[in-house]
Chimera marker file (.cmm) of the C-alpha trace (Angstrom):
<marker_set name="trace">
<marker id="1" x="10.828" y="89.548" z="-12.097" r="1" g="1" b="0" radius="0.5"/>
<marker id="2" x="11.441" y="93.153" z="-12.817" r="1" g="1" b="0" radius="0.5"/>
<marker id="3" x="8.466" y="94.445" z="-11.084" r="1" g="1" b="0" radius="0.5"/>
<marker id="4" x="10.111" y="92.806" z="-7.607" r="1" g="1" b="0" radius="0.5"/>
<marker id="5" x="13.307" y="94.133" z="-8.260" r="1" g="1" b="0" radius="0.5"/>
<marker id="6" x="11.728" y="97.852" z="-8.584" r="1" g="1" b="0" radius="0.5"/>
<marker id="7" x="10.044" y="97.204" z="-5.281" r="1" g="1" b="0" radius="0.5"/>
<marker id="8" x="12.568" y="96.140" z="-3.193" r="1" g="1" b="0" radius="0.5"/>
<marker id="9" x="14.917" y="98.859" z="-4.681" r="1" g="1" b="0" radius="0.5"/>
<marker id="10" x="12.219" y="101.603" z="-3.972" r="1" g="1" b="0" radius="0.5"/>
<marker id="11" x="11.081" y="99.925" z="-0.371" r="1" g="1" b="0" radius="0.5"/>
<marker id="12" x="14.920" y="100.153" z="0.647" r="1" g="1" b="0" radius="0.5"/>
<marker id="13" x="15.067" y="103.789" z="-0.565" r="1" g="1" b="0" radius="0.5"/>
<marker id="14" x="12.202" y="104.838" z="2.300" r="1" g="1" b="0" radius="0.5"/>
<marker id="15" x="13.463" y="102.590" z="4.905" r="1" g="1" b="0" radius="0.5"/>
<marker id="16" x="10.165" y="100.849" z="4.634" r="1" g="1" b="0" radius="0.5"/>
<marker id="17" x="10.156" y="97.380" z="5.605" r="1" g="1" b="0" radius="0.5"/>
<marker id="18" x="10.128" y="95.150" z="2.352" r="1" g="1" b="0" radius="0.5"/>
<marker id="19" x="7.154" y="93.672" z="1.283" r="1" g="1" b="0" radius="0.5"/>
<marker id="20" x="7.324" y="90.695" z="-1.828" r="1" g="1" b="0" radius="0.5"/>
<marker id="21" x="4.685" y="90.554" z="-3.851" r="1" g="1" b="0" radius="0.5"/>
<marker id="22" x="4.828" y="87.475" z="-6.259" r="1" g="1" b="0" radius="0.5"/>
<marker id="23" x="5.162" y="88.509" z="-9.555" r="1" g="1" b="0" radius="0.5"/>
<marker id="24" x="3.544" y="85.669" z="-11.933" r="1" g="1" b="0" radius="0.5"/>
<marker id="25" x="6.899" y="85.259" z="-14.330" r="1" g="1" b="0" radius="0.5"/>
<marker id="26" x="9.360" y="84.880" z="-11.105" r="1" g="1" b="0" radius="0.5"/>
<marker id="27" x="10.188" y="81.233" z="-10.149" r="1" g="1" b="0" radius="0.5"/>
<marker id="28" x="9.780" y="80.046" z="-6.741" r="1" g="1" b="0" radius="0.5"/>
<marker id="29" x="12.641" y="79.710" z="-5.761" r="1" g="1" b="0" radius="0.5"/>
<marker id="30" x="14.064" y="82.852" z="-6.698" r="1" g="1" b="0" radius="0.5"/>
<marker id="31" x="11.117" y="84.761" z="-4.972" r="1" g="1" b="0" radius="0.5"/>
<marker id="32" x="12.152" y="82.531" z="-1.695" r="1" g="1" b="0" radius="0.5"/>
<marker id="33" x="16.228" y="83.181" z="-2.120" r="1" g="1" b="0" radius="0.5"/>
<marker id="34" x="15.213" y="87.104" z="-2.512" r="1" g="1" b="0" radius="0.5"/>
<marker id="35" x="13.399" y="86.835" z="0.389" r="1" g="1" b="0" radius="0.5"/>
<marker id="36" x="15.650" y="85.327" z="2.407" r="1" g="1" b="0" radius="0.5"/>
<marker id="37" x="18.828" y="87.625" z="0.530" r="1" g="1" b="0" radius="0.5"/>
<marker id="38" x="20.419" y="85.063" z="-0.871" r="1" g="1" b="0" radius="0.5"/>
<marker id="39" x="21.623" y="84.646" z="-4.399" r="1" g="1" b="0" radius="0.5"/>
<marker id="40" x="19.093" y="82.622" z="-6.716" r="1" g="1" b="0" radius="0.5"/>
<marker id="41" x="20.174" y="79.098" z="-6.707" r="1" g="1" b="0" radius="0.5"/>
<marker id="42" x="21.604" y="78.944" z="-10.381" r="1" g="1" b="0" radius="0.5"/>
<marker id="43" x="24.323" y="81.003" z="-9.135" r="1" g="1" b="0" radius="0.5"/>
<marker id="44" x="25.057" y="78.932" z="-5.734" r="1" g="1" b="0" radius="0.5"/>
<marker id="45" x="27.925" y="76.739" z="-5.986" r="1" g="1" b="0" radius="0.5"/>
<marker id="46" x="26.690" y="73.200" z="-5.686" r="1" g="1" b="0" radius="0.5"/>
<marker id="47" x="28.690" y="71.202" z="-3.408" r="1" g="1" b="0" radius="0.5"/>
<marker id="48" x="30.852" y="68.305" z="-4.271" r="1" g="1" b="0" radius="0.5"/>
<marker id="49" x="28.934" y="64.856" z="-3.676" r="1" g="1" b="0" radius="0.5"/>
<marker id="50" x="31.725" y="62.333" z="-2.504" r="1" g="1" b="0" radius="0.5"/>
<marker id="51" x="29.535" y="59.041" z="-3.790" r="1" g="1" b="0" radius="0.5"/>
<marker id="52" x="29.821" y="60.741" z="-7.279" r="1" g="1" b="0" radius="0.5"/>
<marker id="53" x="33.170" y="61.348" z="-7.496" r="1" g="1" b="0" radius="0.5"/>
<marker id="54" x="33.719" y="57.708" z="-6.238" r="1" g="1" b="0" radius="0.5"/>
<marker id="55" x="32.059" y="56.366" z="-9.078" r="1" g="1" b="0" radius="0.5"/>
<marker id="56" x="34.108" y="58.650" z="-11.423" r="1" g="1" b="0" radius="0.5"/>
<marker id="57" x="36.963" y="57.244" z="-10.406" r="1" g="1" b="0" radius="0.5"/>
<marker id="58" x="35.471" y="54.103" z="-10.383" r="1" g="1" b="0" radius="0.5"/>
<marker id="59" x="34.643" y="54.826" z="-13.957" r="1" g="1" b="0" radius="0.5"/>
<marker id="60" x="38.610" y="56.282" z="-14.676" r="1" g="1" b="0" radius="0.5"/>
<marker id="61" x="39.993" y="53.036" z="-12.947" r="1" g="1" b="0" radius="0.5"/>
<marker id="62" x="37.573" y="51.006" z="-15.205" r="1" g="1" b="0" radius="0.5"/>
<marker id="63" x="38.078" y="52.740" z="-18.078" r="1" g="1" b="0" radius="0.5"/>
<marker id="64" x="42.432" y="52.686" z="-17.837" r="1" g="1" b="0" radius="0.5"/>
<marker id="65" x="42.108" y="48.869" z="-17.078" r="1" g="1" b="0" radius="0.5"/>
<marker id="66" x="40.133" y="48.560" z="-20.416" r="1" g="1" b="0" radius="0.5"/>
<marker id="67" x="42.428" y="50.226" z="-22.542" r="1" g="1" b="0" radius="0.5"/>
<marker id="68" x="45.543" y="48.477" z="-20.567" r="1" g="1" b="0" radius="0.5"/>
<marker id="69" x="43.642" y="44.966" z="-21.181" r="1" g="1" b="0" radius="0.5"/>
<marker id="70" x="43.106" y="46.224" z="-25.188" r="1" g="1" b="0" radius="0.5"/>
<marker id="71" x="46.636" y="46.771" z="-25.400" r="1" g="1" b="0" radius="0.5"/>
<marker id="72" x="48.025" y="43.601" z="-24.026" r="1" g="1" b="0" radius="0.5"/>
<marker id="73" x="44.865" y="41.868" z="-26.377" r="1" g="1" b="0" radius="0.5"/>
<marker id="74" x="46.638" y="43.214" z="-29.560" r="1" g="1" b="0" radius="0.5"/>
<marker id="75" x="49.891" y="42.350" z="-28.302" r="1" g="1" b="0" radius="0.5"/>
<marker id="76" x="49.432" y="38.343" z="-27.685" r="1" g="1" b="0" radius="0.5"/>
<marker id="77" x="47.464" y="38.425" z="-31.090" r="1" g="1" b="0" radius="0.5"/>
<marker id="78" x="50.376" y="39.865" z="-32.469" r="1" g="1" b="0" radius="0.5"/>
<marker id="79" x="52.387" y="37.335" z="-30.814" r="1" g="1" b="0" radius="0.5"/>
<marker id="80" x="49.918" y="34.301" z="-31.889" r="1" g="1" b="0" radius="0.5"/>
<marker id="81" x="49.967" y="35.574" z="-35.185" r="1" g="1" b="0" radius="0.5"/>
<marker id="82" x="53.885" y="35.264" z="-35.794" r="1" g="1" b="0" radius="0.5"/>
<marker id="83" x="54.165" y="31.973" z="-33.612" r="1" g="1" b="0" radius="0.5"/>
<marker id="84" x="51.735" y="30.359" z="-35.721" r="1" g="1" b="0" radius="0.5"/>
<marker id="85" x="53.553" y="31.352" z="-39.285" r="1" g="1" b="0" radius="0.5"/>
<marker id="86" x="56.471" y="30.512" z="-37.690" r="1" g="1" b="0" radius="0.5"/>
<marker id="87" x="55.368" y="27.029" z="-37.021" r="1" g="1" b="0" radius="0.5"/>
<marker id="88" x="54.026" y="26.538" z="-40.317" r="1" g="1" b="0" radius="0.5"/>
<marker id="89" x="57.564" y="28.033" z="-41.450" r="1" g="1" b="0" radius="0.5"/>
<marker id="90" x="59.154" y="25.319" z="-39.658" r="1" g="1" b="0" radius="0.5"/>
<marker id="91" x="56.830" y="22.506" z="-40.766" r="1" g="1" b="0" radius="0.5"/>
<marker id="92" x="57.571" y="23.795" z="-44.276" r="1" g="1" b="0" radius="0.5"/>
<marker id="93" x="61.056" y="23.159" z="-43.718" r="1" g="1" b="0" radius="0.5"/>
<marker id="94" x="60.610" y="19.648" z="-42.503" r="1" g="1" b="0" radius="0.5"/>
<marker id="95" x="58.622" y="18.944" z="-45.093" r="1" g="1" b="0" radius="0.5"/>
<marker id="96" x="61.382" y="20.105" z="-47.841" r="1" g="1" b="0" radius="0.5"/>
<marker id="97" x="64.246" y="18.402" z="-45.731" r="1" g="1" b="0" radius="0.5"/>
<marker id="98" x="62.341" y="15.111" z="-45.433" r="1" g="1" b="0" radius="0.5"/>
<marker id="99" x="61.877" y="15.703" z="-49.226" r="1" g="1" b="0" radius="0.5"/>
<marker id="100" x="65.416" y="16.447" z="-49.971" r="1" g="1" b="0" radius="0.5"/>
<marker id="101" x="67.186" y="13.412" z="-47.720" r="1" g="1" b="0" radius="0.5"/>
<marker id="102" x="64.670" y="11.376" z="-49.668" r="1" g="1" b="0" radius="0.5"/>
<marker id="103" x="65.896" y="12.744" z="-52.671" r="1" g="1" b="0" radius="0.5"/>
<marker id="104" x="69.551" y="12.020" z="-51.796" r="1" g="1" b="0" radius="0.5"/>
<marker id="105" x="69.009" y="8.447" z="-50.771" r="1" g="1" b="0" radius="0.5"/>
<marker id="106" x="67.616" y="7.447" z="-54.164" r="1" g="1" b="0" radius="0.5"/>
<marker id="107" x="70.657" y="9.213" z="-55.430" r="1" g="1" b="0" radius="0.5"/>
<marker id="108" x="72.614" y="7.418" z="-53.276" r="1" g="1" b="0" radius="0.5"/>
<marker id="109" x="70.951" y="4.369" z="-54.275" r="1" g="1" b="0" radius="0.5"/>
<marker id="110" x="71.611" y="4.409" z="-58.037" r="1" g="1" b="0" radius="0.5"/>
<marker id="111" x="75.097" y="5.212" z="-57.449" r="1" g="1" b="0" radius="0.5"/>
<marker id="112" x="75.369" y="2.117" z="-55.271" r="1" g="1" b="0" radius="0.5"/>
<marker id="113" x="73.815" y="-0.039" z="-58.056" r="1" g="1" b="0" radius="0.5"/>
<marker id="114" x="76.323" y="1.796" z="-60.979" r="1" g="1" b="0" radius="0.5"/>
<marker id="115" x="79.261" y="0.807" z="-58.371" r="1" g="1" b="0" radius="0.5"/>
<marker id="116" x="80.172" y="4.337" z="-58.318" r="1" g="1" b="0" radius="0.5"/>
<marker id="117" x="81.976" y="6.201" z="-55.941" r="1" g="1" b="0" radius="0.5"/>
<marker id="118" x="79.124" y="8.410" z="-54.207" r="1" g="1" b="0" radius="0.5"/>
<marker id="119" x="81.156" y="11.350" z="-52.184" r="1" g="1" b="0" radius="0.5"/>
<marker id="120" x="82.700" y="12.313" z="-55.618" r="1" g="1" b="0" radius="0.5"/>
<marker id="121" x="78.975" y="13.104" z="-57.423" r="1" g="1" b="0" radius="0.5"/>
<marker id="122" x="77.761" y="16.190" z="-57.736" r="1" g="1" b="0" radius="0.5"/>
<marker id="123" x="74.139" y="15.919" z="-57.047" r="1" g="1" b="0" radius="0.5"/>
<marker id="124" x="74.864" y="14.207" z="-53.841" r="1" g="1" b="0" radius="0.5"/>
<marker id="125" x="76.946" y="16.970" z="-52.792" r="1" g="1" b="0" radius="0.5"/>
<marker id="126" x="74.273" y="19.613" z="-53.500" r="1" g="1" b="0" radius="0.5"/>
<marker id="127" x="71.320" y="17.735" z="-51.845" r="1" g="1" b="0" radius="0.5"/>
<marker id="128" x="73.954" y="17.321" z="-48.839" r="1" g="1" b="0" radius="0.5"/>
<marker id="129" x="74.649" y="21.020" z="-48.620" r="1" g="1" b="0" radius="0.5"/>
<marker id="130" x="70.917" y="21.797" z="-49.408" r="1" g="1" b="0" radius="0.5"/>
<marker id="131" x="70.101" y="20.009" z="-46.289" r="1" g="1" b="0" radius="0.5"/>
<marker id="132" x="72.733" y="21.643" z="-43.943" r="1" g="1" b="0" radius="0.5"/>
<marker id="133" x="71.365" y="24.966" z="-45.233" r="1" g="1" b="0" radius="0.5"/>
<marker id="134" x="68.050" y="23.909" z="-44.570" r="1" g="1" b="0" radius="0.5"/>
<marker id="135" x="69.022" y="22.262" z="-41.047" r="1" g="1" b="0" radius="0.5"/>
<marker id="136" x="70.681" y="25.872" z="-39.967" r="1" g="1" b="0" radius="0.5"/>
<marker id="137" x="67.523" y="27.688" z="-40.933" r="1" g="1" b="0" radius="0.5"/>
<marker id="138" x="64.876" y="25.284" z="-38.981" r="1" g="1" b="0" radius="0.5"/>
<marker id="139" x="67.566" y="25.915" z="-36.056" r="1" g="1" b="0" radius="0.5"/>
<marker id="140" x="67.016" y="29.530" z="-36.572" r="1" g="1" b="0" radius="0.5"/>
<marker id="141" x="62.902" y="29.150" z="-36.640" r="1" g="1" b="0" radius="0.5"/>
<marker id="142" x="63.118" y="27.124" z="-33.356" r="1" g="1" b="0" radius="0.5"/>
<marker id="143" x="65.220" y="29.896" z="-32.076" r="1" g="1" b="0" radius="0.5"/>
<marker id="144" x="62.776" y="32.329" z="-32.727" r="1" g="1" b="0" radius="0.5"/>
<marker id="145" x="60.169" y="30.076" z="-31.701" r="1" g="1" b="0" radius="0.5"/>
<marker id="146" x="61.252" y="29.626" z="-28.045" r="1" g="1" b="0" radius="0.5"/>
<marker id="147" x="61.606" y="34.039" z="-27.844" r="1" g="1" b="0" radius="0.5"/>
<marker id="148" x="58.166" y="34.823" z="-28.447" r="1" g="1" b="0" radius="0.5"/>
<marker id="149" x="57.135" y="31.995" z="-25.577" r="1" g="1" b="0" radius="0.5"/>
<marker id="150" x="59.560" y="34.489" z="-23.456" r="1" g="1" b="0" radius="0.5"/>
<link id1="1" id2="2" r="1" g="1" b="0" radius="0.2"/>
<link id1="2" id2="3" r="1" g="1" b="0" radius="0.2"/>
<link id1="3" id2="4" r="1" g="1" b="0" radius="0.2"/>
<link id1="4" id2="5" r="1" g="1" b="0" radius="0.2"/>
<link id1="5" id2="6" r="1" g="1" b="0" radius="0.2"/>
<link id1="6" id2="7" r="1" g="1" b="0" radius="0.2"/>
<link id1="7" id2="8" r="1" g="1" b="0" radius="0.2"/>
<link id1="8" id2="9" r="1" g="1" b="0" radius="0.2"/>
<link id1="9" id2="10" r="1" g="1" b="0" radius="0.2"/>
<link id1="10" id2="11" r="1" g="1" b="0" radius="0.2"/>
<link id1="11" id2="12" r="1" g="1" b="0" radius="0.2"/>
<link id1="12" id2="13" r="1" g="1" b="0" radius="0.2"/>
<link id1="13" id2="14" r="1" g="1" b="0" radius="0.2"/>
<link id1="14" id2="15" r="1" g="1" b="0" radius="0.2"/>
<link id1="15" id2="16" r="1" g="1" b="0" radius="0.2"/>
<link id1="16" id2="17" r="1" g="1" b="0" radius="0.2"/>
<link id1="17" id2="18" r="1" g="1" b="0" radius="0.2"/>
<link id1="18" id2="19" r="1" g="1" b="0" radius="0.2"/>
<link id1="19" id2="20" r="1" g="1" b="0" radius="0.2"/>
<link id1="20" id2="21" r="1" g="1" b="0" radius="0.2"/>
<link id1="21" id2="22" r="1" g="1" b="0" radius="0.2"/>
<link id1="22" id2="23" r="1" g="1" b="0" radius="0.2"/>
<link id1="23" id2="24" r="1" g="1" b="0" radius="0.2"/>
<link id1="24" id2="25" r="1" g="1" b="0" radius="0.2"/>
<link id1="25" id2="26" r="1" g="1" b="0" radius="0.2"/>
<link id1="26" id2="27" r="1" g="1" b="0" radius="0.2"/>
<link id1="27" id2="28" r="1" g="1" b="0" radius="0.2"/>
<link id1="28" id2="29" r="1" g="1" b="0" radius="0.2"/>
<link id1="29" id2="30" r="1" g="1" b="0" radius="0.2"/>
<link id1="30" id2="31" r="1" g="1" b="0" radius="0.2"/>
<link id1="31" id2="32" r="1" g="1" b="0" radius="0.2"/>
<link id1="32" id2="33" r="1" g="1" b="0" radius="0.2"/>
<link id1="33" id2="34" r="1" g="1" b="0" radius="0.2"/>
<link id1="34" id2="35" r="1" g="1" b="0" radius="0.2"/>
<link id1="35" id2="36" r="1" g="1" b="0" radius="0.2"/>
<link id1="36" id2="37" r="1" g="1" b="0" radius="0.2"/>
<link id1="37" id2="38" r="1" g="1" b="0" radius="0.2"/>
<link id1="38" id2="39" r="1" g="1" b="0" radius="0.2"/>
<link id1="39" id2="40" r="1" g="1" b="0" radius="0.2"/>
<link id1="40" id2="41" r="1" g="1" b="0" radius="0.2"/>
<link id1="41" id2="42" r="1" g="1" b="0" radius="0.2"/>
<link id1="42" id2="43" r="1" g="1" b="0" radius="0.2"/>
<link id1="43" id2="44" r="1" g="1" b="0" radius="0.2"/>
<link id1="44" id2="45" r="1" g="1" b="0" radius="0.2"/>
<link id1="45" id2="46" r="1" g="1" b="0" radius="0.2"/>
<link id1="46" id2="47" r="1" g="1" b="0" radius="0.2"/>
<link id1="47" id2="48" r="1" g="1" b="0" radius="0.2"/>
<link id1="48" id2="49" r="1" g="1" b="0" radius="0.2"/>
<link id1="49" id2="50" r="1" g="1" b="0" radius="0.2"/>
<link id1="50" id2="51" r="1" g="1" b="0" radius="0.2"/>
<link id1="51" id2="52" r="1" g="1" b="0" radius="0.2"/>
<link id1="52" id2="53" r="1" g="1" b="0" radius="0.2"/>
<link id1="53" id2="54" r="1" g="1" b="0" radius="0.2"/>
<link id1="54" id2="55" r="1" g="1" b="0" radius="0.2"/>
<link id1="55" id2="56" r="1" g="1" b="0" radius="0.2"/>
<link id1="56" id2="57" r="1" g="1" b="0" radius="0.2"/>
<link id1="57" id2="58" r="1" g="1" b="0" radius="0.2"/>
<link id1="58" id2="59" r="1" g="1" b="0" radius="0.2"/>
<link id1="59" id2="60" r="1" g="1" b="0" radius="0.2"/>
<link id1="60" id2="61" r="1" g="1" b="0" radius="0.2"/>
<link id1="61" id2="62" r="1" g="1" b="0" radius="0.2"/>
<link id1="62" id2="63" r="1" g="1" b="0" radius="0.2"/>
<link id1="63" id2="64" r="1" g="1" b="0" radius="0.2"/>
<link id1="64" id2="65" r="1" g="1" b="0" radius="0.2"/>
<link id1="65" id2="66" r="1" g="1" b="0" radius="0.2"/>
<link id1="66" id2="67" r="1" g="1" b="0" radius="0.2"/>
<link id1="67" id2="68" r="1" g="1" b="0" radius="0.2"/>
<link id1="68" id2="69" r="1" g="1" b="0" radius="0.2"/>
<link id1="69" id2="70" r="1" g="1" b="0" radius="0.2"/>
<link id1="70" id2="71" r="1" g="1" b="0" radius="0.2"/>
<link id1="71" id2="72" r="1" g="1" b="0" radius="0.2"/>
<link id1="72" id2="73" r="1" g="1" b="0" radius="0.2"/>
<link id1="73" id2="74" r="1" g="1" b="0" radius="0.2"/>
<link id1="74" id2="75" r="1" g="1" b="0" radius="0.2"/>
<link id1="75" id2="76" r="1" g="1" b="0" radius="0.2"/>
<link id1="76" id2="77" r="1" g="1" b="0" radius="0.2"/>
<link id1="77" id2="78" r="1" g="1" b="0" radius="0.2"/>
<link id1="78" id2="79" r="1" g="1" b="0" radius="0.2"/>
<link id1="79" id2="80" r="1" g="1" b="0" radius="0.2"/>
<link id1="80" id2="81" r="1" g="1" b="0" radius="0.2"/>
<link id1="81" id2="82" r="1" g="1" b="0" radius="0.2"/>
<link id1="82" id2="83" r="1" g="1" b="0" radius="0.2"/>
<link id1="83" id2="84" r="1" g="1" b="0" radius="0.2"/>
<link id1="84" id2="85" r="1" g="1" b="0" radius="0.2"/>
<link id1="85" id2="86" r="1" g="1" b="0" radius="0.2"/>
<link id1="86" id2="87" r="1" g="1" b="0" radius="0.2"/>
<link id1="87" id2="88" r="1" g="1" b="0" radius="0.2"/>
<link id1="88" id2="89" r="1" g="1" b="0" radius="0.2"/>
<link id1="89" id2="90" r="1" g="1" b="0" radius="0.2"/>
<link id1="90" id2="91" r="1" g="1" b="0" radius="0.2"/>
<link id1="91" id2="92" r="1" g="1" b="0" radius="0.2"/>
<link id1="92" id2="93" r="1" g="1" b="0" radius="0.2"/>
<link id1="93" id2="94" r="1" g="1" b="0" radius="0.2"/>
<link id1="94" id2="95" r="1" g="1" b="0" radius="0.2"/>
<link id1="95" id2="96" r="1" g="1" b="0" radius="0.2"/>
<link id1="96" id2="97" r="1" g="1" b="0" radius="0.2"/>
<link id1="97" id2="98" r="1" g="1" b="0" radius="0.2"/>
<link id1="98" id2="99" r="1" g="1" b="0" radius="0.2"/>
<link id1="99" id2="100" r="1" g="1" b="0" radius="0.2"/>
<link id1="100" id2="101" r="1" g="1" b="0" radius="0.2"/>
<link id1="101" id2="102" r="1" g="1" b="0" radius="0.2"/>
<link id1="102" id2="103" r="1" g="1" b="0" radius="0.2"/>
<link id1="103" id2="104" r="1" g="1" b="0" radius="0.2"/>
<link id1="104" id2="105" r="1" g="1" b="0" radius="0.2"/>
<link id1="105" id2="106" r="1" g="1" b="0" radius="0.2"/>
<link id1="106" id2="107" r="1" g="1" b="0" radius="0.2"/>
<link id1="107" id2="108" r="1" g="1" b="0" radius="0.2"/>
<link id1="108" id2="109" r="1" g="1" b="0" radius="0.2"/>
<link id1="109" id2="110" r="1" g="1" b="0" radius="0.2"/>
<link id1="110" id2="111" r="1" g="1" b="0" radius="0.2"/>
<link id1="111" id2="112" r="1" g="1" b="0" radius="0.2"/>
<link id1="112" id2="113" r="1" g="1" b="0" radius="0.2"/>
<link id1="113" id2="114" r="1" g="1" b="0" radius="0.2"/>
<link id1="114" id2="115" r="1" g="1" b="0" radius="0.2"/>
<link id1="115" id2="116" r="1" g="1" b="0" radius="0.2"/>
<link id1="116" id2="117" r="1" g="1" b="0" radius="0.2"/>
<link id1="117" id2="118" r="1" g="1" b="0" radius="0.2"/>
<link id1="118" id2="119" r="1" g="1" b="0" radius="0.2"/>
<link id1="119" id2="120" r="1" g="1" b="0" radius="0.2"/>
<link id1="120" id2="121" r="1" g="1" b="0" radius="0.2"/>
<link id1="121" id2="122" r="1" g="1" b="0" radius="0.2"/>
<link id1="122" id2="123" r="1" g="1" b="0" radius="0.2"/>
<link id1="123" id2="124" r="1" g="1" b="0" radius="0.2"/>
<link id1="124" id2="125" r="1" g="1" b="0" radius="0.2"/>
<link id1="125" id2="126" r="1" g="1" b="0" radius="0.2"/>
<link id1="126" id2="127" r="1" g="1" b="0" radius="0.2"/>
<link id1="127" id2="128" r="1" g="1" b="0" radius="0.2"/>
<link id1="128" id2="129" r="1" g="1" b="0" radius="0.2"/>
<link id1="129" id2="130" r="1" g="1" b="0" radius="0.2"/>
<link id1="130" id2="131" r="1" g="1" b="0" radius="0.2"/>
<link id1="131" id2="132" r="1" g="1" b="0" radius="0.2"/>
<link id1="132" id2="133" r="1" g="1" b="0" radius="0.2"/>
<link id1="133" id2="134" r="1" g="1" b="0" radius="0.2"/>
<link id1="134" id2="135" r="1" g="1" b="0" radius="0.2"/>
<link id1="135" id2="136" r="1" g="1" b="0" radius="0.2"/>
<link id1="136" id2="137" r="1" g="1" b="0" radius="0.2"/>
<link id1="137" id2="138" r="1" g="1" b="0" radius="0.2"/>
<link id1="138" id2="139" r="1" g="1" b="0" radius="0.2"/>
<link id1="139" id2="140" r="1" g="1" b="0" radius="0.2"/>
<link id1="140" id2="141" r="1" g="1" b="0" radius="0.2"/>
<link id1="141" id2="142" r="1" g="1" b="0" radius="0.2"/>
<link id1="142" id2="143" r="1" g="1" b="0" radius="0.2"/>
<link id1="143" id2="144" r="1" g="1" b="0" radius="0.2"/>
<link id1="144" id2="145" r="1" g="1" b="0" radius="0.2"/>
<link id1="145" id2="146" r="1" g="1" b="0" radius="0.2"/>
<link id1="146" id2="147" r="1" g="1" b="0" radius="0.2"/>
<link id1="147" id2="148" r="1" g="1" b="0" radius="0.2"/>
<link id1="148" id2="149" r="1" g="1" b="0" radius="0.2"/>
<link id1="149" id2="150" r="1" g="1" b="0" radius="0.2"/>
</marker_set>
């Protein structure tokens, strides 16, 4: 590519008109741009195509929905996650209650049998609290419950 250059350079110099001859290592294309006096076409700015930047912001738009849809994925898992130990919280709780009135009524049985006054034993009392404790907190899983369906 040299040997064109020092052609054209010494052709200008004597107002000679310019003559190309090919030189072997020179490209094509560069021969034609010199010919016409243009700049070779690496260093042409290559125009914007309007399909292509469509389908990048195709791609963007795609991309942003997957992350948004990601997101809200984790989130509802999240949210099944502590629904569903929150359901077997509450059927835990049933479970002891139903255990615990069961409990009480036996009590309550015996003392009915002994002929003895039944709001004056201890045990009674305890399983009755135990169960208003236990009623309160399977109040308070239902509350939390019905927020996460919100």
């Amino acid at each position: 590519m040299s040997g064109i250059l020092d052609k054209l350079k010494r052709n200008k110099t004597e107002d000679a008109p310019v003559e190309i001859v090919s030189d072997e290592t020179a490209a094509p294309e560069v021969e034609a741009s010199i010919h016409k006096g243009e700049a070779p076409p690496e260093q042409e700015e290559t125009a914007r195509n309007p399909v292509g930047d469509r389908v990048h912001e195709a791609a963007d738009k795609v991309v942003d929905g997957s992350k948004k849809l990601a997101t809200t994925v984790a989130e509802k898992t999240g949210e099944a996650v502590s629904y569903s130990k929150l359901k077997l919280k509450l059927h835990n709780h049933g479970v002891h209650r139903d255990k615990l009135l069961a409990a009480l009524g036996s009590r309550t049985h015996e003392l009915v049998r002994e002929k003895a006054a039944i709001y004056k034993d201890d045990r009674v009392q305890s399983l009755i609290e135990e169960v208003e404790t236990l009623d309160k907190e399977i109040q308070t899983v239902k509350a939390s419950i019905a927020a996460i369906g919100q």
